[in-house]
MDAnalysis code that builds the backbone (N, CA, C; Angstrom):
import MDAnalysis as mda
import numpy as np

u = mda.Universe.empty(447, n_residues=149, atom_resindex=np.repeat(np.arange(149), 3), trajectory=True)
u.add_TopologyAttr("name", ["N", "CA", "C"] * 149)
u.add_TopologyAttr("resid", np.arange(1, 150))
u.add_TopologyAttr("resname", ["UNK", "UNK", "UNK", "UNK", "UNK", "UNK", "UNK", "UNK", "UNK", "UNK", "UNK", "UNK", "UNK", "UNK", "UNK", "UNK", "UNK", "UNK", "UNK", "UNK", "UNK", "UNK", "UNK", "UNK", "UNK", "UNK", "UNK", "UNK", "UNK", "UNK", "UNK", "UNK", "UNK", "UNK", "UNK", "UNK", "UNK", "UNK", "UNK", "UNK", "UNK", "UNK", "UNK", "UNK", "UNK", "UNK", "UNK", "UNK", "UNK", "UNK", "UNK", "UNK", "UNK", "UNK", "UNK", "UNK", "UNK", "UNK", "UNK", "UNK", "UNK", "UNK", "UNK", "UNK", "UNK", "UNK", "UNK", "UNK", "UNK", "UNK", "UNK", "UNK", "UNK", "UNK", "UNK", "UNK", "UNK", "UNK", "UNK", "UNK", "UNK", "UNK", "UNK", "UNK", "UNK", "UNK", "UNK", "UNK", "UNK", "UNK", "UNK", "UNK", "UNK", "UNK", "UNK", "UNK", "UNK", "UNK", "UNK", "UNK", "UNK", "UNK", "UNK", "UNK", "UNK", "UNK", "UNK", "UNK", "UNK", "UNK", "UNK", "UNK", "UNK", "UNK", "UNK", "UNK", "UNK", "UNK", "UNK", "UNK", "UNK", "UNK", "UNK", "UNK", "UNK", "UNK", "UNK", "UNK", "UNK", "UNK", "UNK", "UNK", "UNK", "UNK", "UNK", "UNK", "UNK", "UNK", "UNK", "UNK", "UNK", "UNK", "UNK", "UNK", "UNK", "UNK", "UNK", "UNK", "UNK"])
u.atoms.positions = np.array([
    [68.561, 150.350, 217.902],
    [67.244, 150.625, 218.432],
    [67.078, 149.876, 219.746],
    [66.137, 150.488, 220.637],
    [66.039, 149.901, 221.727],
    [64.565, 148.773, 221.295],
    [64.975, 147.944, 222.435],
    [63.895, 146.582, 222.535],
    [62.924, 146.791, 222.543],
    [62.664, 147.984, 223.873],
    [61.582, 148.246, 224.146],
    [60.501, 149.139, 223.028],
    [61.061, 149.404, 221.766],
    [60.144, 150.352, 220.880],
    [59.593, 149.409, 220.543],
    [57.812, 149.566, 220.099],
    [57.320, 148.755, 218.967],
    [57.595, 149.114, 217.722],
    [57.398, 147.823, 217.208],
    [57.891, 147.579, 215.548],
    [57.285, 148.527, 214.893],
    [56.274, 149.021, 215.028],
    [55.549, 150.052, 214.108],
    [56.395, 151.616, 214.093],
    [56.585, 151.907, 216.117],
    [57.422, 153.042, 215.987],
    [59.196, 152.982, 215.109],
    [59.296, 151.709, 215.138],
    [60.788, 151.699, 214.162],
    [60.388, 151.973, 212.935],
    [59.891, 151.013, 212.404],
    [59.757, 151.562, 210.735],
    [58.781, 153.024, 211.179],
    [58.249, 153.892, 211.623],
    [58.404, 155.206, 211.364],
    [59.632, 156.123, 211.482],
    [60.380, 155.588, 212.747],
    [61.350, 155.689, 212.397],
    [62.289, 155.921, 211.636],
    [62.588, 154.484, 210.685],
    [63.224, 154.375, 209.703],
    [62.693, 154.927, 208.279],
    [61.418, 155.225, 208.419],
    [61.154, 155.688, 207.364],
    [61.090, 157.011, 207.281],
    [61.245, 157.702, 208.176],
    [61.542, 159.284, 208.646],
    [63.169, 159.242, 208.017],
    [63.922, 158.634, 208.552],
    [65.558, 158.684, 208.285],
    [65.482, 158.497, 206.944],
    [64.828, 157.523, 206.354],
    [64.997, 157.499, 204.697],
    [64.905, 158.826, 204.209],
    [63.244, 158.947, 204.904],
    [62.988, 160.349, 204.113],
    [64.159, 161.678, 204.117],
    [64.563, 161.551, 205.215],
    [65.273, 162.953, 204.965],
    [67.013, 162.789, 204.307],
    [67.081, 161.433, 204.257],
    [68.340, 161.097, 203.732],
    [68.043, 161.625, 201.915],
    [66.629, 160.725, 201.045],
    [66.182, 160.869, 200.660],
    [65.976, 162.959, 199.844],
    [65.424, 163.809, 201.188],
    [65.996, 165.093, 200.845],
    [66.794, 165.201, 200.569],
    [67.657, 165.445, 201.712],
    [69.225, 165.657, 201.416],
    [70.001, 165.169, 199.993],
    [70.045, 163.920, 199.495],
    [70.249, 163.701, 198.331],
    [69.759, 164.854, 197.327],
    [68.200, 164.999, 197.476],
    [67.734, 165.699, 196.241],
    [68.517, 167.571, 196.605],
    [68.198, 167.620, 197.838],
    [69.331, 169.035, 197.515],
    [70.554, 168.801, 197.202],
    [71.585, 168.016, 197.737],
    [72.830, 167.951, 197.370],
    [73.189, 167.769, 195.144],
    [71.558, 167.224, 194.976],
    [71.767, 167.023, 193.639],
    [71.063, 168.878, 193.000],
    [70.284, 168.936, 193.421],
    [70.313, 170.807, 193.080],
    [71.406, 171.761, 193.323],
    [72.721, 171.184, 193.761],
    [73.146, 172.359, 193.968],
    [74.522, 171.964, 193.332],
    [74.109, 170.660, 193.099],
    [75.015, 170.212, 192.133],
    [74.685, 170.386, 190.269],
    [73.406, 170.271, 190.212],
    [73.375, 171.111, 189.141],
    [73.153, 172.396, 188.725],
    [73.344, 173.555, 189.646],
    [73.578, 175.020, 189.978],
    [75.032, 175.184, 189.573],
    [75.474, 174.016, 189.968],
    [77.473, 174.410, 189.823],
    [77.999, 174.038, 188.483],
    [77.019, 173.200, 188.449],
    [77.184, 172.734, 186.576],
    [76.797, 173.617, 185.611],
    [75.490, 174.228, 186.388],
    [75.319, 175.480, 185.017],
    [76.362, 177.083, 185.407],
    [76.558, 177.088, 186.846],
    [77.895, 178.067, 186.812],
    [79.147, 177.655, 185.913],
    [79.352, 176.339, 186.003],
    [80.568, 176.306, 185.190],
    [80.567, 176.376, 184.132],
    [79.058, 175.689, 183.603],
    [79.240, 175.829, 182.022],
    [78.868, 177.627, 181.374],
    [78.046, 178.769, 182.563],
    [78.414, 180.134, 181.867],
    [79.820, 180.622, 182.381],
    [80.827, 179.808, 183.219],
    [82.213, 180.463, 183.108],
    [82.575, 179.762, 181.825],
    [82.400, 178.663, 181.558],
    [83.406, 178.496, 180.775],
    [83.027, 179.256, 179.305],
    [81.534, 179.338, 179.151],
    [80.835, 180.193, 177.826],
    [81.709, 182.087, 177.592],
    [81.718, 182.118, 179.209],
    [82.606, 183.649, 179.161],
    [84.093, 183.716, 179.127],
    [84.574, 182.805, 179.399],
    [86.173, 182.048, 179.165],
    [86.132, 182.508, 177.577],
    [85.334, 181.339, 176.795],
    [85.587, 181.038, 175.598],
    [85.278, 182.557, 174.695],
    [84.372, 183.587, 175.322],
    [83.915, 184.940, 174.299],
    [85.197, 185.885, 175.309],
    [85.989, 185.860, 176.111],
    [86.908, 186.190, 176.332],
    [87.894, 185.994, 175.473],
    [88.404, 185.001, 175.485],
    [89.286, 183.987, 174.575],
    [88.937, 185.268, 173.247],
    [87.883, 184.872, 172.707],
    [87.629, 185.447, 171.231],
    [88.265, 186.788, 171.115],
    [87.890, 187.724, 172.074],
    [88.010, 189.092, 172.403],
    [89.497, 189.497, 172.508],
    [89.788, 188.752, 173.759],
    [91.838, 188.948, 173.867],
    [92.434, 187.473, 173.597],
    [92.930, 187.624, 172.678],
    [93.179, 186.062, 172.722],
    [95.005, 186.084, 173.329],
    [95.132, 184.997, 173.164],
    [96.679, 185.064, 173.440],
    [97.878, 185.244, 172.911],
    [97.419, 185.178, 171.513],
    [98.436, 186.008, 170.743],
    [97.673, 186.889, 169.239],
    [98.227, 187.518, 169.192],
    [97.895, 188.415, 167.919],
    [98.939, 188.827, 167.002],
    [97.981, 188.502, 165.752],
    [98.994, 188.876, 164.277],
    [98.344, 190.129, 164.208],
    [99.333, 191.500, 164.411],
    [98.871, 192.701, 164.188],
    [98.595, 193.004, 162.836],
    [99.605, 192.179, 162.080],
    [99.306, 192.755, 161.033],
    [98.035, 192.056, 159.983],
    [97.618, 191.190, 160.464],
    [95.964, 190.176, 160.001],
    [95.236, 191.481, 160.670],
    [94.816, 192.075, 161.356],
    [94.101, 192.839, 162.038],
    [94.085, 194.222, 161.276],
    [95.331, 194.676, 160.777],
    [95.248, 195.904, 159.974],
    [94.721, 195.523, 158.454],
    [95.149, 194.176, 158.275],
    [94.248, 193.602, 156.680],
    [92.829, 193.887, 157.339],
    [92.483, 193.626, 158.194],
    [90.980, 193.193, 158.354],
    [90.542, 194.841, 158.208],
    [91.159, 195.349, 158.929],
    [90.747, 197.074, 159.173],
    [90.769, 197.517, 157.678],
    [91.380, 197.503, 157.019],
    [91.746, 197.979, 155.196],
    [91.051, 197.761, 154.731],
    [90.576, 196.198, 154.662],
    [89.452, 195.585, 153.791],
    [87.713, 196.283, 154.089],
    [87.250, 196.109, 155.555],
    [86.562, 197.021, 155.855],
    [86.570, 198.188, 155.510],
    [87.413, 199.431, 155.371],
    [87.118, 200.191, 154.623],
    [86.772, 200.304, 153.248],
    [87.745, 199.659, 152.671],
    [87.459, 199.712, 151.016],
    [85.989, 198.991, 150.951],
    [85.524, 198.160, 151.677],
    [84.154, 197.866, 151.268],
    [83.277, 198.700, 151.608],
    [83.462, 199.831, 152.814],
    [82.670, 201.233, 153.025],
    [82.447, 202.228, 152.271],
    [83.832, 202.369, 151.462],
    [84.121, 203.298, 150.607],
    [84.585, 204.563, 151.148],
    [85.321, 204.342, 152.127],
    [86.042, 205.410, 153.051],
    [87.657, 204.938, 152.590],
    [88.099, 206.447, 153.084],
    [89.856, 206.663, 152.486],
    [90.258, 206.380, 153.846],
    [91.387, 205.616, 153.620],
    [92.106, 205.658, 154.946],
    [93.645, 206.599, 154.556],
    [93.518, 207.401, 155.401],
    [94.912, 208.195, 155.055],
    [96.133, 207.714, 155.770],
    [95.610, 207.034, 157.224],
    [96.727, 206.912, 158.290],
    [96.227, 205.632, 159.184],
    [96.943, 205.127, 159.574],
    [97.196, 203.531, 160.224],
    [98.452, 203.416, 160.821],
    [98.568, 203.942, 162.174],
    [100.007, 203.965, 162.830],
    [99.906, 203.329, 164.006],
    [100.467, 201.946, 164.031],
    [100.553, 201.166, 165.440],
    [101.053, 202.026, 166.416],
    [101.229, 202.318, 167.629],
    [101.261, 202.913, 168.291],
    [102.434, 201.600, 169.539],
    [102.795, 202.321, 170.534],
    [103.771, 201.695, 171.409],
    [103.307, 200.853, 172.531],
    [103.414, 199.133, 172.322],
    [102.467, 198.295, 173.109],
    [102.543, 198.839, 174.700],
    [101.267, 198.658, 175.983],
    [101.221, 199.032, 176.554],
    [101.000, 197.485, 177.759],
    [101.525, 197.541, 178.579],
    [101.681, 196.365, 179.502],
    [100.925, 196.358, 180.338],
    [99.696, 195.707, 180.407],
    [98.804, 195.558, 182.020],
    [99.166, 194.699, 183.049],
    [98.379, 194.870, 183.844],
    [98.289, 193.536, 184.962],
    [98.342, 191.955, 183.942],
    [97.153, 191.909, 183.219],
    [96.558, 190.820, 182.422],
    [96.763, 190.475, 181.474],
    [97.076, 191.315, 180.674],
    [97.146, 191.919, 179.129],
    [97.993, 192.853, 178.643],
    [97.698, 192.960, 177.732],
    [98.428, 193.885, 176.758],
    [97.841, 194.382, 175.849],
    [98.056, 196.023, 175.743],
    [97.031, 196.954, 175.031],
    [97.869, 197.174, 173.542],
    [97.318, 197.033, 172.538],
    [98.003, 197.268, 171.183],
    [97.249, 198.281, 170.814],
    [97.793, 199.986, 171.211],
    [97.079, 200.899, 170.855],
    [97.953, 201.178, 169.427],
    [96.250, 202.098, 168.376],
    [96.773, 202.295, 167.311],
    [96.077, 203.382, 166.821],
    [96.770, 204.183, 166.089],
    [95.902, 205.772, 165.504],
    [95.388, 205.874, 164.410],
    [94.041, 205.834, 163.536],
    [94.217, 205.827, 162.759],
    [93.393, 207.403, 162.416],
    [93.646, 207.956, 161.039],
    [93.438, 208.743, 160.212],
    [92.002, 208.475, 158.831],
    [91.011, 208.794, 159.045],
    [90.112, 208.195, 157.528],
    [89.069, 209.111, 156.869],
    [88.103, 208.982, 156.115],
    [87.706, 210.256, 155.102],
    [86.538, 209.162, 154.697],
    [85.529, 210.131, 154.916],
    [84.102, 209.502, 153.999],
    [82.502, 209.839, 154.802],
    [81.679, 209.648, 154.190],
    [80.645, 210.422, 154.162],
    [80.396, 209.876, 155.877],
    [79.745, 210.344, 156.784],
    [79.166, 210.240, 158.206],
    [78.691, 208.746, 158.375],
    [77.771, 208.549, 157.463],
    [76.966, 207.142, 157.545],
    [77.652, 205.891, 157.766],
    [78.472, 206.060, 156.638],
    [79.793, 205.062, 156.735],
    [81.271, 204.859, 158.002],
    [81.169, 206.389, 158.580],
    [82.057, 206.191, 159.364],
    [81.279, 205.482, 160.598],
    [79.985, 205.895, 160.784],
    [79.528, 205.232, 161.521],
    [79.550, 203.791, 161.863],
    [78.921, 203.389, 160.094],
    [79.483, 202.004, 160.551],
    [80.205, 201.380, 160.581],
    [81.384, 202.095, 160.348],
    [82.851, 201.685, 160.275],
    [83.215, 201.420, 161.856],
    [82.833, 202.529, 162.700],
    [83.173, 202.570, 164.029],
    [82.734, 201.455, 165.022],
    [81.498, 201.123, 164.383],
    [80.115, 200.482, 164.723],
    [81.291, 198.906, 164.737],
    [81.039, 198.536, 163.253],
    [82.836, 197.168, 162.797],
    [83.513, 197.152, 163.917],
    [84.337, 198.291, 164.035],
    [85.155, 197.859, 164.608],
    [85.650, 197.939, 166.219],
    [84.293, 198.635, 166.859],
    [84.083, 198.079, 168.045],
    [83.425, 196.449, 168.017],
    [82.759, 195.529, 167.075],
    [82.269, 194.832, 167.145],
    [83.256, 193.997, 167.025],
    [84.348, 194.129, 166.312],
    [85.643, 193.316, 166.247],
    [86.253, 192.079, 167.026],
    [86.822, 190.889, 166.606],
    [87.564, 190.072, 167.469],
    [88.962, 189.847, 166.870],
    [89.712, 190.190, 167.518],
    [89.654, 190.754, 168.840],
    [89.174, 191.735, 169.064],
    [89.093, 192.318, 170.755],
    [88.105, 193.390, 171.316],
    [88.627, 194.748, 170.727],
    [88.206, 195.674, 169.750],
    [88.876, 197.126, 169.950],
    [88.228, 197.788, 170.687],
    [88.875, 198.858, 171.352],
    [88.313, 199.805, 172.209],
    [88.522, 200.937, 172.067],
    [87.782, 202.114, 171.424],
    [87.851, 203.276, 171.134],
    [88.164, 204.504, 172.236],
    [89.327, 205.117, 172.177],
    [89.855, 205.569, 173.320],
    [89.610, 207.512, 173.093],
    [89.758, 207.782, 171.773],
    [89.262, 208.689, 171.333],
    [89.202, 208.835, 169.746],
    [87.869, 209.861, 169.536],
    [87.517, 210.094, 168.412],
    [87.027, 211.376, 168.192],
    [87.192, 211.758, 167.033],
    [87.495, 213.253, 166.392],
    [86.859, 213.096, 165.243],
    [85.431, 213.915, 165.044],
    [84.969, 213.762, 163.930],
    [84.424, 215.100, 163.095],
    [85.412, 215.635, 162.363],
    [85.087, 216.907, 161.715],
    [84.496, 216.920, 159.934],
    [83.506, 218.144, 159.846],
    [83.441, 217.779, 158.406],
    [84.476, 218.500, 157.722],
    [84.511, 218.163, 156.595],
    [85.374, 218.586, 155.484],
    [85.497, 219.727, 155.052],
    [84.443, 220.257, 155.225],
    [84.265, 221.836, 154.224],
    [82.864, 222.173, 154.408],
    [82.458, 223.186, 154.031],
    [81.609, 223.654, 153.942],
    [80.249, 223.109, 153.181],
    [80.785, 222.901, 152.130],
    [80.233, 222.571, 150.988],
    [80.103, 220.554, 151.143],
    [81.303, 220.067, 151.469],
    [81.693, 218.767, 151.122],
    [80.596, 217.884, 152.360],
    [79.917, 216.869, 151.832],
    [79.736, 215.886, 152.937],
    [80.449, 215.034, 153.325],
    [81.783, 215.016, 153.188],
    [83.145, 213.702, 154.050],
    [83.526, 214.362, 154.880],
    [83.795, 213.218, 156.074],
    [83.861, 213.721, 157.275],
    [85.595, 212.830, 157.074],
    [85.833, 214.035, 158.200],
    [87.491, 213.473, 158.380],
    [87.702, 212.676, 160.047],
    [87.772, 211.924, 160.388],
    [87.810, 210.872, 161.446],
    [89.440, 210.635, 161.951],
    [89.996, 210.932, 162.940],
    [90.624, 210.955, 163.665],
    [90.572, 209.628, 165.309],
    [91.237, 208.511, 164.892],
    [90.972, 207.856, 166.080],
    [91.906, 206.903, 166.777],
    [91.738, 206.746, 168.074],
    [92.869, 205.914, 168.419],
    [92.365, 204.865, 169.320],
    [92.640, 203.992, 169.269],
    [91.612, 202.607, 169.852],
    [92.689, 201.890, 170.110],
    [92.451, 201.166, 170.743],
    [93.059, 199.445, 171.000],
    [92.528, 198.412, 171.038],
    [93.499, 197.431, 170.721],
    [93.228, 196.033, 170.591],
    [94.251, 195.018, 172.008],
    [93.980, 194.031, 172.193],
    [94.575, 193.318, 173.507],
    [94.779, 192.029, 173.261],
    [95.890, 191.442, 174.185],
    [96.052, 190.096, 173.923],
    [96.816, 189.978, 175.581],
    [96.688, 188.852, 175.852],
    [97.248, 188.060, 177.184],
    [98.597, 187.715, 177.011],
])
């Protein structure tokens, strides 16, 4: 500071410089906790990623899971045929066909399951005819996938 300021204009001065040092802190601390709550919803979508494709898969825990779900629907499964893994950029698609039988309601929520599934299935196509004339079971035709990294 120069000599010539009076003491009063310094401490305004200095108390101007506090102040905006003072700001600056408080933004540098907002935008520091902006990055904290970005990281903590990457890492929340990391982790329901994770759930979805994980990094490895027991195909065959996944077709128990699919079986058991039915028999608690009360739908027939006629057919369950893994299909030939498919290689992405990221991932890897475990497409699979299956074949099943039972009243509409149930396939519904069968479909309903097993899009809700973890890992992610993804229904690629579906075929849903009734039975007969007479019969209310519907015959379901579908081929979906499942993924892993």
């Amino acid at each position: 500071m120069h000599s010539g300021i009076s003491a009063g204009k310094r401490v305004s001065w200095e108390n101007a410089q506090i102040s905006n040092r003072l700001h600056d802190l408080s933004t540098a601390e907002a935008e520091i906790r902006k990055i904290h709550s970005a990281l903590a919803q990457r890492e929340e979508n990391l982790r329901r990623l994770n759930e979805k494709i994980p990094d490895s898969l027991e195909i065959g825990w996944f077709l128990k899971e699919v079986d058991t779900a039915m028999r608690e629907k009360g739908l027939t499964l006629t057919s369950l045929q893994p299909l030939e893994e498919v290689k992405e950029r990221h991932f890897t698609r475990l497409p699979f066909r299956m074949v099943f039988r039972g009243g509409f309601g149930r396939v519904y929520e069968m479909i309903h399951e097993l899009e809700g599934m973890k890992p992610a299935v993804v229904v690629e196509k579906l075929v849903i005819e009734r039975g007969g004339v007479s019969s209310q079971e519907c015959r379901v035709e579908l081929t979906a996938g499942i993924f892993r990294r």
